[in-house]
N, CA, C and O atoms as a MOPAC input file, in Angstrom:
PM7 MOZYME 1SCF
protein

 N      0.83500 1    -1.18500 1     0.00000 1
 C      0.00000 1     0.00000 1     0.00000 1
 C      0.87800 1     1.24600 1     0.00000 1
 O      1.30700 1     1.75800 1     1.03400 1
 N      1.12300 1     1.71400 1    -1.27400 1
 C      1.99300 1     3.25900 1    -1.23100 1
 C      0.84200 1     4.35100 1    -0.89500 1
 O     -0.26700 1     4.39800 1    -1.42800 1
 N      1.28600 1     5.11500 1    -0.01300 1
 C      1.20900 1     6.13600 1     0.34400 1
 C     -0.38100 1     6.01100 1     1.35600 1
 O     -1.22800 1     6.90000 1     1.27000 1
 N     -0.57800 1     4.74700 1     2.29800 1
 C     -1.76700 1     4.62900 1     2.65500 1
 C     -1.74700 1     5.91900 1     3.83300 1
 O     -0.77500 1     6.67400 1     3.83200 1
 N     -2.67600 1     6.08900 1     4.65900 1
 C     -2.84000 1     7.04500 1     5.99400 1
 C     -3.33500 1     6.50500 1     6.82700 1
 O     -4.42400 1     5.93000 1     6.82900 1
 N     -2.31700 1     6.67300 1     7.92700 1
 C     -3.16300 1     6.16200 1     9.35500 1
 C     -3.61900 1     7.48400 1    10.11700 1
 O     -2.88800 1     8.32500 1    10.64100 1
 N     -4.70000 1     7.46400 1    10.06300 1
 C     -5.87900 1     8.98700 1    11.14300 1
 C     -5.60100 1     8.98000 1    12.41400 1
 O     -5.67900 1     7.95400 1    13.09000 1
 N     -5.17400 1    10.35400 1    12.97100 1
 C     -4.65100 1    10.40800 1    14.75700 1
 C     -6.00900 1    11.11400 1    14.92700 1
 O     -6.74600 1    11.49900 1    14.01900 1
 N     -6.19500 1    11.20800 1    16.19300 1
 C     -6.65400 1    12.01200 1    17.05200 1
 C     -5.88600 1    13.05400 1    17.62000 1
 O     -5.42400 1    12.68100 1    18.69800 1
 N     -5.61200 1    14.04000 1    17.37100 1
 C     -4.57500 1    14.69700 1    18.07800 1
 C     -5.34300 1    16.06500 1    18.50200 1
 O     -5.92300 1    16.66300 1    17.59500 1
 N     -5.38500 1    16.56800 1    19.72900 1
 C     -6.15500 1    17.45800 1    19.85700 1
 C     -5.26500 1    18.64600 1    19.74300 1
 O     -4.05700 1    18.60100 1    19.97300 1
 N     -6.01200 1    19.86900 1    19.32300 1
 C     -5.09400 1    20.89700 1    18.90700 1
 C     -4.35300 1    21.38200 1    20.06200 1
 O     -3.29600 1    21.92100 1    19.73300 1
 N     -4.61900 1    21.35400 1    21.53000 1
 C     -3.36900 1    21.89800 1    21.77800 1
 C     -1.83100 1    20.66300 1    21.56000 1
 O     -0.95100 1    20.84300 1    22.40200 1
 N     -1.63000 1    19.81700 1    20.78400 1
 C     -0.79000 1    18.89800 1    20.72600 1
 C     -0.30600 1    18.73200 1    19.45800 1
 O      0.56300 1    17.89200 1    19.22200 1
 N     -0.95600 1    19.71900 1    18.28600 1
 C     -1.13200 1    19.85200 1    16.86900 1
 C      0.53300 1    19.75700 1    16.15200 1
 O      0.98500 1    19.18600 1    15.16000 1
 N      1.17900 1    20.71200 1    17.32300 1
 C      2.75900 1    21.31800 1    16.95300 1
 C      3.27700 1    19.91200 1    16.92400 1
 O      3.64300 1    19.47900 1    15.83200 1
 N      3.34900 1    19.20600 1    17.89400 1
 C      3.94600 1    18.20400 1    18.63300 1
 C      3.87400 1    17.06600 1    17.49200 1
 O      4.88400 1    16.47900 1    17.10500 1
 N      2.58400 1    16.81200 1    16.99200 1
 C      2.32300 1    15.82600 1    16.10700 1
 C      2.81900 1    16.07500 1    14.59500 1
 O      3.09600 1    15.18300 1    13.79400 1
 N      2.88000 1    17.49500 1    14.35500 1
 C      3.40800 1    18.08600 1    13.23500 1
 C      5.02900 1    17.77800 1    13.28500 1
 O      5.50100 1    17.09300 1    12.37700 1
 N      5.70500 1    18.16800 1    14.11200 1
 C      7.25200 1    18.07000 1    13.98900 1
 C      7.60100 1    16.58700 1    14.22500 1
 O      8.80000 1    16.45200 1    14.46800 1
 N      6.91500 1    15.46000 1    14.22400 1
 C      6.88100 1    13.89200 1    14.30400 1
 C      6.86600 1    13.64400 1    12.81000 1
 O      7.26700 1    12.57400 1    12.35300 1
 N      6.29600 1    14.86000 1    11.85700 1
 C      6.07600 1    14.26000 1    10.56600 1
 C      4.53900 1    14.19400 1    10.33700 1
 O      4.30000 1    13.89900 1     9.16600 1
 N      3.70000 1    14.33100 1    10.90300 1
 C      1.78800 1    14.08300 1    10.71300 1
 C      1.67100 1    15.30000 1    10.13600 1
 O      2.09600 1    16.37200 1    10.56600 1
 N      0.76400 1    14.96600 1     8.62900 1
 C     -0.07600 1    15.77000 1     8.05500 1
 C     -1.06300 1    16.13500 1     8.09500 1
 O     -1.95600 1    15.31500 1     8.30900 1
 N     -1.42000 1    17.62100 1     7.90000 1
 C     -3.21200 1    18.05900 1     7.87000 1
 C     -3.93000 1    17.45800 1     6.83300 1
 O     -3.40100 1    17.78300 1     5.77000 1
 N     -5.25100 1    16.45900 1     6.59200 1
 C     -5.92500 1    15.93500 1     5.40400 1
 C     -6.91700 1    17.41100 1     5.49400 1
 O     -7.04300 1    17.66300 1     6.69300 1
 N     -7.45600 1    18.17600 1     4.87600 1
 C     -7.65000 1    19.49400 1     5.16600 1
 C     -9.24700 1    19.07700 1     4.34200 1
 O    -10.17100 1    19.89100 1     4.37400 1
 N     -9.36300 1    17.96700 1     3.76300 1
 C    -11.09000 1    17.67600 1     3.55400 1
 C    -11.64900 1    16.77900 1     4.84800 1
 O    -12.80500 1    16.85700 1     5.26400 1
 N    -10.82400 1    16.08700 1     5.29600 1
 C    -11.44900 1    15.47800 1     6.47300 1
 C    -10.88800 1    15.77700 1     7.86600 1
 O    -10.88100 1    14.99900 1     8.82000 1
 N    -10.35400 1    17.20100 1     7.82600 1
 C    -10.12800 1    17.54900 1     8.94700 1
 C     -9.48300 1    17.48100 1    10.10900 1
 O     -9.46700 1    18.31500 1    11.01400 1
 N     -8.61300 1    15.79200 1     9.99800 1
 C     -7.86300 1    15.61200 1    10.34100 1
 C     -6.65800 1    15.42700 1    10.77900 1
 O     -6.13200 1    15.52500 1     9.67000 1
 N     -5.94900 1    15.27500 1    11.34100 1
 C     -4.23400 1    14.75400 1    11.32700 1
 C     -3.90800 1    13.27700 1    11.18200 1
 O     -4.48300 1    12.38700 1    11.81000 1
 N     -2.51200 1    13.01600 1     9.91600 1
 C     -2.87000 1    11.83100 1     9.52100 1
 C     -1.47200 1    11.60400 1     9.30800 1
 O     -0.80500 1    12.42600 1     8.67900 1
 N     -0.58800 1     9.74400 1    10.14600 1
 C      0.29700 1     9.80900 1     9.13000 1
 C      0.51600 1     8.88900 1     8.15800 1
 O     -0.17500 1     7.90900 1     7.88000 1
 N      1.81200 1     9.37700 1     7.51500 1
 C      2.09400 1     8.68400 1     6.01000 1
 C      2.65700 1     6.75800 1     6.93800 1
 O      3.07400 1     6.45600 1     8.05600 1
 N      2.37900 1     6.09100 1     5.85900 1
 C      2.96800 1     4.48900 1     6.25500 1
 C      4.52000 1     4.49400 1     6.29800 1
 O      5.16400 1     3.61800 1     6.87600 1
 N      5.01800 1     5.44700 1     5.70500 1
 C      6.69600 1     5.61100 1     5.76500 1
 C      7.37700 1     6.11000 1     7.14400 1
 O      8.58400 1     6.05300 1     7.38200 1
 N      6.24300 1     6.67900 1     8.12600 1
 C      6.67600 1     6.83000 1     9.11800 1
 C      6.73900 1     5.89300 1    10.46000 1
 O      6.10700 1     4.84400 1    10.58200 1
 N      7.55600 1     6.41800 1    11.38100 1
 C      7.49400 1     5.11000 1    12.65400 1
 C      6.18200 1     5.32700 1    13.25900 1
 O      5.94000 1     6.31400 1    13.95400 1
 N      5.50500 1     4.59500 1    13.05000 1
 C      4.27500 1     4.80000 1    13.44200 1
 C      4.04800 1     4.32400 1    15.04100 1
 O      2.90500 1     4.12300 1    15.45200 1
 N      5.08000 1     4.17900 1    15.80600 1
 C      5.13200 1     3.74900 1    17.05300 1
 C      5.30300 1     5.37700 1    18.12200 1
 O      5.26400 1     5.50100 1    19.34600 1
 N      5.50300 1     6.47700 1    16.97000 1
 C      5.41600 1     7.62000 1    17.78000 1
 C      4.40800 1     8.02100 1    17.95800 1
 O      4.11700 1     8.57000 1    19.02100 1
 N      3.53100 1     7.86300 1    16.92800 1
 C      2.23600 1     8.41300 1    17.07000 1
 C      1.16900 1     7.51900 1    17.83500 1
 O      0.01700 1     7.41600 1    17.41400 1
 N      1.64700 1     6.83500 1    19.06200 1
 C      1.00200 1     5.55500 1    19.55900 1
 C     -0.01700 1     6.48700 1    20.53600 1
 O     -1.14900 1     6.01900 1    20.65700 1
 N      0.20400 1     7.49800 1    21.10300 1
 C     -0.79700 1     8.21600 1    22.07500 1
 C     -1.80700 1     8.94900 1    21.49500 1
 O     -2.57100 1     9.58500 1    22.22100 1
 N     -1.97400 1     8.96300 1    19.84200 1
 C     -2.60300 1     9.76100 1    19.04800 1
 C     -3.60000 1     8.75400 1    18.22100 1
 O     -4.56300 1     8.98300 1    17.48900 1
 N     -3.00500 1     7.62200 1    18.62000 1
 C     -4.44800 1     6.24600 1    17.55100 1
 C     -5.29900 1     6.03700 1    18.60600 1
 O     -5.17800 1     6.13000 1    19.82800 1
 N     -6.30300 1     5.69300 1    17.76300 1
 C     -7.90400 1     5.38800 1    18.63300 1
 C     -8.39900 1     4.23200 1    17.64700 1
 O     -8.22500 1     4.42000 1    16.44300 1
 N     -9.03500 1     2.99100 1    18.09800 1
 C     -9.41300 1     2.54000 1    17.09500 1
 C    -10.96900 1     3.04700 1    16.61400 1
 O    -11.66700 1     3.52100 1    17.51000 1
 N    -11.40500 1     2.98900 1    15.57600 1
 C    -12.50700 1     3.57300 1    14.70400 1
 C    -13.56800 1     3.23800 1    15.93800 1
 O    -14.12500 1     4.21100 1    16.44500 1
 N    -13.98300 1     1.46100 1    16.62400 1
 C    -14.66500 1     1.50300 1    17.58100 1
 C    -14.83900 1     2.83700 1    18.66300 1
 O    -15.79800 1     3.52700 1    19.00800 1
 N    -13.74100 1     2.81700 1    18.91700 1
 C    -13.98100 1     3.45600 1    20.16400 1
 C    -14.58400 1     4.95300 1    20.01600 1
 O    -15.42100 1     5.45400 1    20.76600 1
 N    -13.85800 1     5.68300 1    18.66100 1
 C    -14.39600 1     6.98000 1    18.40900 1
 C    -15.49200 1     7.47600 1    18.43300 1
 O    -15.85400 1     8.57200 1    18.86000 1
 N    -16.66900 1     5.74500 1    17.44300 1
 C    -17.54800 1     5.92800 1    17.39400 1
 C    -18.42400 1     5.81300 1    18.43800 1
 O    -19.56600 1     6.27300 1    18.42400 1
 N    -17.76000 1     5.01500 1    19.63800 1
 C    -19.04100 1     4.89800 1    20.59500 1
 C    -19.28800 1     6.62800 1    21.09400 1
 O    -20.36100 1     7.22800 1    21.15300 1
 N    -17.94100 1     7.12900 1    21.40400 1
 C    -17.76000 1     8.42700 1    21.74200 1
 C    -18.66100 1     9.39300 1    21.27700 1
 O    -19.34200 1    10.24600 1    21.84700 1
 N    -18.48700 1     9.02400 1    19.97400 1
 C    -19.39600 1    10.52100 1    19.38100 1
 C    -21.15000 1     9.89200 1    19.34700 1
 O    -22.07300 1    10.68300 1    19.15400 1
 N    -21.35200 1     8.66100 1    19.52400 1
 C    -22.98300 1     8.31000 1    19.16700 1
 C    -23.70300 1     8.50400 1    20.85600 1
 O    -24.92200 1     8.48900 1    21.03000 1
 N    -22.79600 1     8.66100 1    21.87900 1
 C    -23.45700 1     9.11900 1    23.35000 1
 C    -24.26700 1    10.18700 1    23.49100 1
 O    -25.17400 1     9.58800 1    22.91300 1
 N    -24.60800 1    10.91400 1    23.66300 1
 C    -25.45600 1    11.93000 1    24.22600 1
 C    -24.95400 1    12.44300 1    25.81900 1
 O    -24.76300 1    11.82700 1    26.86700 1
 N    -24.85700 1    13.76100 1    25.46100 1
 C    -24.11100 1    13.86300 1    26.62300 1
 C    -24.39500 1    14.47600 1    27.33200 1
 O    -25.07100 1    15.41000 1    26.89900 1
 N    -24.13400 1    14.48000 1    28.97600 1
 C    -25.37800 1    15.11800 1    29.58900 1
 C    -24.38000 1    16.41400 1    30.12900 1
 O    -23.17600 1    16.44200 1    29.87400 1
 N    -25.09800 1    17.50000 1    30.93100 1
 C    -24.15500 1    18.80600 1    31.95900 1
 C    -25.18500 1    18.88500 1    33.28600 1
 O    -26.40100 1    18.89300 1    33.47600 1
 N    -23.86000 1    18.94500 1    34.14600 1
 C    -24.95000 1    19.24000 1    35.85800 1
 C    -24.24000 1    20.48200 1    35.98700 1
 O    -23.02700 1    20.68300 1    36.05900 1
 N    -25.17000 1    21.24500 1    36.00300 1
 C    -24.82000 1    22.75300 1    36.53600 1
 C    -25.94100 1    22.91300 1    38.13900 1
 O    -27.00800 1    22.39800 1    38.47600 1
 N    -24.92200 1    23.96900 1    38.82200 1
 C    -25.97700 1    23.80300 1    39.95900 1
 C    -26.78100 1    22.29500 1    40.60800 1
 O    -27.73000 1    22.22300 1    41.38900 1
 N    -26.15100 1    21.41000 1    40.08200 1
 C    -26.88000 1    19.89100 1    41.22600 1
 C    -27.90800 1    19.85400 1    40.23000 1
 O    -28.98900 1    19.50500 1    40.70400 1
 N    -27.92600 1    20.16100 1    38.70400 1
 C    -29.57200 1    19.90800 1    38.32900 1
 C    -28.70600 1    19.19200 1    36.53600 1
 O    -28.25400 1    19.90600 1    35.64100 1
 N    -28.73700 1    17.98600 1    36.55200 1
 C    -28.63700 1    17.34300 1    35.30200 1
 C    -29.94000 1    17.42300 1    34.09300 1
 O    -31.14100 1    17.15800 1    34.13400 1
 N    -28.92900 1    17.97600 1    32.93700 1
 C    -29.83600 1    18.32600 1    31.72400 1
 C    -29.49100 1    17.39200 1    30.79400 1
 O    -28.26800 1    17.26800 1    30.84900 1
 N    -29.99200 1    16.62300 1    29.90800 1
 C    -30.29700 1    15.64100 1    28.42400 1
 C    -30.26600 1    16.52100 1    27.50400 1
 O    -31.21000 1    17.31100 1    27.54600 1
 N    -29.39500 1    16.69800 1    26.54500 1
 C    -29.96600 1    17.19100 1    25.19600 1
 C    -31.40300 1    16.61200 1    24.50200 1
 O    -32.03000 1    15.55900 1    24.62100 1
 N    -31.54300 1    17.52300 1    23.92500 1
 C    -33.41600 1    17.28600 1    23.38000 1
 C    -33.12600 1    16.27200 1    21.91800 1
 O    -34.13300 1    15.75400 1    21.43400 1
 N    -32.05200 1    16.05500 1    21.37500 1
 C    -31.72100 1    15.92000 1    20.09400 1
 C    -30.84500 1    14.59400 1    20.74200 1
 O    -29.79300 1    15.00200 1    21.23300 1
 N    -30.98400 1    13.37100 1    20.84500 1
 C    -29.95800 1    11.97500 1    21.12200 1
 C    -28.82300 1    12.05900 1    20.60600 1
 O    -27.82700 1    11.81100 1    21.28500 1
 N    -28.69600 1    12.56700 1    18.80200 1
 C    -27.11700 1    12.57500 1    17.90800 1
 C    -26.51900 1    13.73100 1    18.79600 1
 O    -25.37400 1    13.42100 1    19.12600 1
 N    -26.84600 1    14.78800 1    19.22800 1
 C    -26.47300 1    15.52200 1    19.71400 1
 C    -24.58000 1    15.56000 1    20.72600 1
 O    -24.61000 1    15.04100 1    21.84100 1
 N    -23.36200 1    16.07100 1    20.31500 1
 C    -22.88000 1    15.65100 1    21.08000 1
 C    -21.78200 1    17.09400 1    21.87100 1
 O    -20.89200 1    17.56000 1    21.15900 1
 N    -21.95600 1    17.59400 1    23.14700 1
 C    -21.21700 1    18.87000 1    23.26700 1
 C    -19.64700 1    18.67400 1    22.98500 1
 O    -19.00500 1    17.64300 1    22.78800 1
 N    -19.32700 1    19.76800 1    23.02400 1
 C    -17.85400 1    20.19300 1    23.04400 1
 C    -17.39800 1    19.57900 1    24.10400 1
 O    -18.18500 1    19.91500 1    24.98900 1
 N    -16.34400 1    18.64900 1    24.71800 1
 C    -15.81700 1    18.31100 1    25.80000 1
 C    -14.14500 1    18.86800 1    26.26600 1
 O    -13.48400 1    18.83500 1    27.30300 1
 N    -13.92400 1    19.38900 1    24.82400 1
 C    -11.79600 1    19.63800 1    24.66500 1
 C    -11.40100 1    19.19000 1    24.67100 1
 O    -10.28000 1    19.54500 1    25.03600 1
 N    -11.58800 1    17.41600 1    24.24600 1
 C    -10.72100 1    16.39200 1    23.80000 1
 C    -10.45300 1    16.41200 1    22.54600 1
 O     -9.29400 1    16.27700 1    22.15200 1
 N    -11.49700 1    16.58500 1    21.70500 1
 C    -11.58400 1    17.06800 1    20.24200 1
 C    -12.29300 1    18.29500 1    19.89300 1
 O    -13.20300 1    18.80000 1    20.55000 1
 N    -11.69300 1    18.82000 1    18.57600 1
 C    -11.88400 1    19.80700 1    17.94900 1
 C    -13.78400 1    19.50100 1    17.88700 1
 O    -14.37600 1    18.42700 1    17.77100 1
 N    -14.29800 1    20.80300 1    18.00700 1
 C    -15.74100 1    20.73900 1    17.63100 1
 C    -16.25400 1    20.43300 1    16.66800 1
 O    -17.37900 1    19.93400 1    16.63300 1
 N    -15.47500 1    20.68800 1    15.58600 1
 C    -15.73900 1    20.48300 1    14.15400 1
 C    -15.59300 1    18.99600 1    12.99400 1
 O    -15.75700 1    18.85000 1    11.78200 1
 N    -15.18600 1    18.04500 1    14.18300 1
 C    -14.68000 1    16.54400 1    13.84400 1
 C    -16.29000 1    15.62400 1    14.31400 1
 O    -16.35600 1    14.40000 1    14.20600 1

């Protein structure tokens, strides 16, 4: 497989870090990604497998403000947490 991509998770404050390892921006899917030519044993704190992402993003997520827990009205619904970019 020439030139396949393995997809990180890398959250932007860690963007630099993953950049000077060699990881590229895919700038249609938004991601950080690297090439198969690289040691891919650096980027070991930055893989997720596809499972797990997805359970992540299909939750619904709840906020307790003041002792009083709220449900989004919408189930796909998923907030901002600052693990990932909002826009992923």
């Amino acid at each position: 497989m020439i030139n396949s991509r393995i997809y990180l998770n890398v959250p932007y404050s860690q963007k630099d870090e993953a950049k000077a390892l060699g990881a590229k921006w895919d700038a249609n899917k938004k991601r950080w990604y690297a090439s198969n030519n690289l040691d891919i044993s650096l980027f070991k704190k930055w893989e997720q497998s596809a499972s797990a992402s997805q359970v992540s993003r299909t939750k619904p997520s709840s906020k307790t403000v003041l002792g009083i827990t709220t449900q989004p009205k919408d189930k796909n619904f998923n907030a901002y947490n600052g693990n990932q970019p909002p826009w992923d």
